[in-house]
C-alpha positions, 0 to 999 in steps of 0.5 A: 403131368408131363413138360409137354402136357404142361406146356399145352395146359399152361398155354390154354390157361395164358390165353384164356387169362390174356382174354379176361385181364389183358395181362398175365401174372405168374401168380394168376396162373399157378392159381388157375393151374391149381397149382397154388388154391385159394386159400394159401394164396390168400395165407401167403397175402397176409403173410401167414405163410413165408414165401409162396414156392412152401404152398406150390404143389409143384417141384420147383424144377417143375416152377422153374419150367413154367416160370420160363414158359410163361415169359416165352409165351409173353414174348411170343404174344409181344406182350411188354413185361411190367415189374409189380409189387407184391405187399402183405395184406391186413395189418397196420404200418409198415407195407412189407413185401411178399416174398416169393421163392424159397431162395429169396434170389432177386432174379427169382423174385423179380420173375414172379412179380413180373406182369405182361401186359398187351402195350396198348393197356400199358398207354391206357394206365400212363395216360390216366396216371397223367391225368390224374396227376394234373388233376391232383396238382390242380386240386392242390392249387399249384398253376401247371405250365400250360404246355404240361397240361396241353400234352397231357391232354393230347396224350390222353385224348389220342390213347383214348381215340385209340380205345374206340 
């Protein structure tokens, strides 16, 4: 498959993922791509495979390509870009990172953890996260200054407002 046939491909597959999810993973489209399956997707989770660029069945210019048009799409959708972390599955103790590219580069790393969300989705989870917080703080018992809890609510009710 060509650049230009790529770029088609990955754009119907982006927003196709962007009607479901309301965000985009790079990992969630290598796999709608089929460029990674299933089950070495599920291999690199658990940590059965090193990094996941070994289970790509792409060159890794071809990645490098896709990886920039998926952040040049994002940016054209003004989708806001939301760092993620990636843990090994199973196992007991010690949550160990996932390691994407070979190279184990940073910049690369960071690129393929990166998920872009639509800005509203974004208000919706910090204004759960804030409920939820107070909620905990409550349950533990600790008084809450008043005007924490009175923001927190307003924020929630507005992104809720917002919602309906």
């Amino acid at each position: 498959m060509n650049r230009v046939e790529l770029k088609k491909k990955l754009h119907v597959v982006m927003g196709q993922l962007l009607a479901e999810k309301n965000h985009i993973s790079p990992l969630d489209v290598l796999l709608q791509l089929g460029i990674v399956s299933a089950k070495d997707c599920e291999d690199w989770r658990f940590g059965r495979v090193p990094y996941l660029e070994k289970v790509c069945k792409m060159n890794l210019s071809a990645l490098s390509f896709l990886m920039s048009e998926i952040k040049a799409y994002a940016r054209s959708a003004g989708l806001k870009a939301s760092p993620s972390v990636y843990i090994k599955w199973g196992g007991k103790g010690k949550k160990m990172p996932l390691r994407f590219s070979k190279s184990g580069n940073p910049k690369v790393e960071a690129a393929y953890a990166t998920h872009y969300v639509r800005e509203k989705e974004v208000k919706e989870v910090k204004a759960v996260k804030e409920v939820k917080a107070v909620k905990a703080e409550t349950a533990k018992g600790k008084p809450l200054a008043p005007m924490s809890v009175a923001c927190t609510w307003n924020n929630f009710l507005e992104n809720y407002v917002k919602l309906i």
